[in-house]
Structures are given as C-alpha cells and as structure tokens.
C-alpha positions in Angstrom: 0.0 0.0 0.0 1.4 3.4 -0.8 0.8 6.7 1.2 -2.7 7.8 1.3 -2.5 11.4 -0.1 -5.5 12.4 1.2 -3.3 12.8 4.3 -2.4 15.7 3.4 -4.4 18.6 5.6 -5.0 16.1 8.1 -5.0 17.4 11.7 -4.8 15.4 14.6 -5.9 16.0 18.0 -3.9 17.5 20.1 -1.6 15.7 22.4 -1.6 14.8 26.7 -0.1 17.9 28.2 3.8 17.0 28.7 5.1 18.4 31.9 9.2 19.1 31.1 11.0 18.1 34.3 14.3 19.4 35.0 15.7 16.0 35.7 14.3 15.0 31.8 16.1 18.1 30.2 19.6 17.3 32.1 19.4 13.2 30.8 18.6 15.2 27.3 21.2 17.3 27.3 24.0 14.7 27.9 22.7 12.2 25.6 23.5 15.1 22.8 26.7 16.7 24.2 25.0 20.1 25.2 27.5 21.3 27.7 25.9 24.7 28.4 25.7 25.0 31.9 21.7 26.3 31.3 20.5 23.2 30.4 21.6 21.5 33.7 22.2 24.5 36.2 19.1 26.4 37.5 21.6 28.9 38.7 22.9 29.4 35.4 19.3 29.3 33.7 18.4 31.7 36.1 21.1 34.4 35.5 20.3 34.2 31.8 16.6 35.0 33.0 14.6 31.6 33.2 13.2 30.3 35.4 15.0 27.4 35.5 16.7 24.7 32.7 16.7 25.3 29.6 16.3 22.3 27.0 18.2 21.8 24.0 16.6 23.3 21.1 16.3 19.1 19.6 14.3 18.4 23.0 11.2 19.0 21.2 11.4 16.2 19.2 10.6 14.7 22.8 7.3 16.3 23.0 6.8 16.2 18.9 6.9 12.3 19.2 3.1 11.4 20.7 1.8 13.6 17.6 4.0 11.4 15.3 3.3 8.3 16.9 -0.7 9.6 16.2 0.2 9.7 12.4 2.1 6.0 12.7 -0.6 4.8 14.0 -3.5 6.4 11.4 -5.2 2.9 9.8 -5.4 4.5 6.7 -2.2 6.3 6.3 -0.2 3.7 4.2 2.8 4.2 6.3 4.5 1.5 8.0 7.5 2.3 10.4 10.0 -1.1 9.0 9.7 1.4 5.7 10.0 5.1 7.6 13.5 6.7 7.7 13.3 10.2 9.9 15.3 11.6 6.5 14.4 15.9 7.8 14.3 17.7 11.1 13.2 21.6 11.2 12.5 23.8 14.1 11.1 27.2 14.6 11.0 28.8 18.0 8.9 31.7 19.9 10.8 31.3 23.4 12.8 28.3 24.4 11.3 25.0 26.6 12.4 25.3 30.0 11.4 22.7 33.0 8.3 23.3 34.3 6.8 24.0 30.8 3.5 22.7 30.4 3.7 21.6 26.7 0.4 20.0 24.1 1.4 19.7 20.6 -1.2 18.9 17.0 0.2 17.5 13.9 -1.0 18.5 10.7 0.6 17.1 7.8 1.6 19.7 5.3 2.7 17.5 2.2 3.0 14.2 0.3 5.4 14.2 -2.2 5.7 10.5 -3.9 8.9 9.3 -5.7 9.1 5.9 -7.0 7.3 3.3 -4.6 7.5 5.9 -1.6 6.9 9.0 -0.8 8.3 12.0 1.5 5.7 13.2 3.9 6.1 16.3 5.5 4.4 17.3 9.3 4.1 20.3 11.1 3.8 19.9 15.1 2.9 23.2 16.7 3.9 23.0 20.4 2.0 25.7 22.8 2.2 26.1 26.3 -0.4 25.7 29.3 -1.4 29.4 28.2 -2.0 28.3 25.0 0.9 30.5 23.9 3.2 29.3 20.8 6.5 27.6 22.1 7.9 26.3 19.0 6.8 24.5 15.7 8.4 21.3 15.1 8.5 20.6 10.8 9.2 16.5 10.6 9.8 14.8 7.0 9.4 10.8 6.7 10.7 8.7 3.7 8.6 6.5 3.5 9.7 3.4 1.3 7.5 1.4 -1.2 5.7 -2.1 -1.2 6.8 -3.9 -4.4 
C-alpha cells in the first residue's frame, strides 16, 4: 500500500499535556553533548533570565513524538514504520522550553510528495504552552519506502 495522499491537511488532536521536568532536560542534554551550563544549572538558567533549565533546542522532538506516533498509527495512512526513515528535522521557535513547561502539541501534515514506490511526507507539530501560547513549531519529514 502506498501513502494515502488524502493525508495531506489532516490534523490530529492534540496531544496529553507534557510536563518538562528538570531531571528530563539534564538526561537530554547529555545524551547530545549540550554542555551549556543552562541546560543542567538552575543557577545558570536563572542568571540568563529563566526560570529554570533550559532544554536543547532538539528536546522538542521529545514532545513532537506522541503527535507522530498519532500519524504511525493512522489505519489508513499507508505508512509503516519497517519502511519510515526520519530523513528531515526543522525547528522554529517563539521562546525556548524550559522545566516546568506545560507543553500539548497537534500535527498537521503539510505535504506528500511520492517518488518511486514511496513517498516524503512532510508534518508540522505546533507545540504551545499551558497558556495556550506558541513555544515552537516542530517541521518532521518521513521517507517513506514502497511495497513492491
């Protein structure tokens, strides 16, 4: 089965509210060499004017996952994950995520662009805060390979 194109505008609901601990953003920022003392020093968040960690600006991918796992999971999508490759990663930020965010993101996918067997499927997550307030927008593209 290929991709179902009519994927395309789809919107999903929106995601549990994912509380960013500070413990979560330190195990983040070691796991991708982020050495900046803000992103495991409260201290040193704090005297840059948060209120406390800062995460990496990749730590959304944390909270865009449960809106892509909503799109793996879609019956009708034609996507299988044995044939998904992550293949583009965009982000575009209003503030940073710092623990103690409040964080819900949607999915929308934006775009189906077949080649071949497969096709390239682009998302957009947009992430908001408790207040409802844009955080970042998280722009995800799957290769998705063909059935023969």
């Amino acid at each position: 089965m290929s991709v179902n194109p009519e994927l395309v505008d789809r919107a999903f609901p929106p995601t549990t509210p994912y509380l960013v601990g500070r413990e979560k953003v330190r195990e983040f920022a070691r796991a991708v060499f982020a050495t900046d003392p803000q992103h495991t020093d409260p201290d040193a968040a704090r005297a840059l004017g948060y209120a406390d960690v800062v995460a990496p600006p990749t730590f959304a991918m944390v909270i865009q996952d449960a809106t892509l796992q909503q799109l793996l999971a879609e019956p009708d999508s034609g996507i299988a994950l044995e044939r998904t490759v992550h293949a583009e990663q965009r982000f575009q930020y209003s503030r940073p995520i710092v623990a103690g965010d409040e964080l819900t993101a949607q999915l929308r996918v934006t775009g189906i662009r077949p080649f071949g067997k497969g096709a390239m499927v682009t998302s957009e997550a947009v992430i908001t805060d408790a207040a409802d307030d844009h955080v970042v927008t998280a722009v995800s593209v799957l290769l998705i390979g063909g059935t023969e």
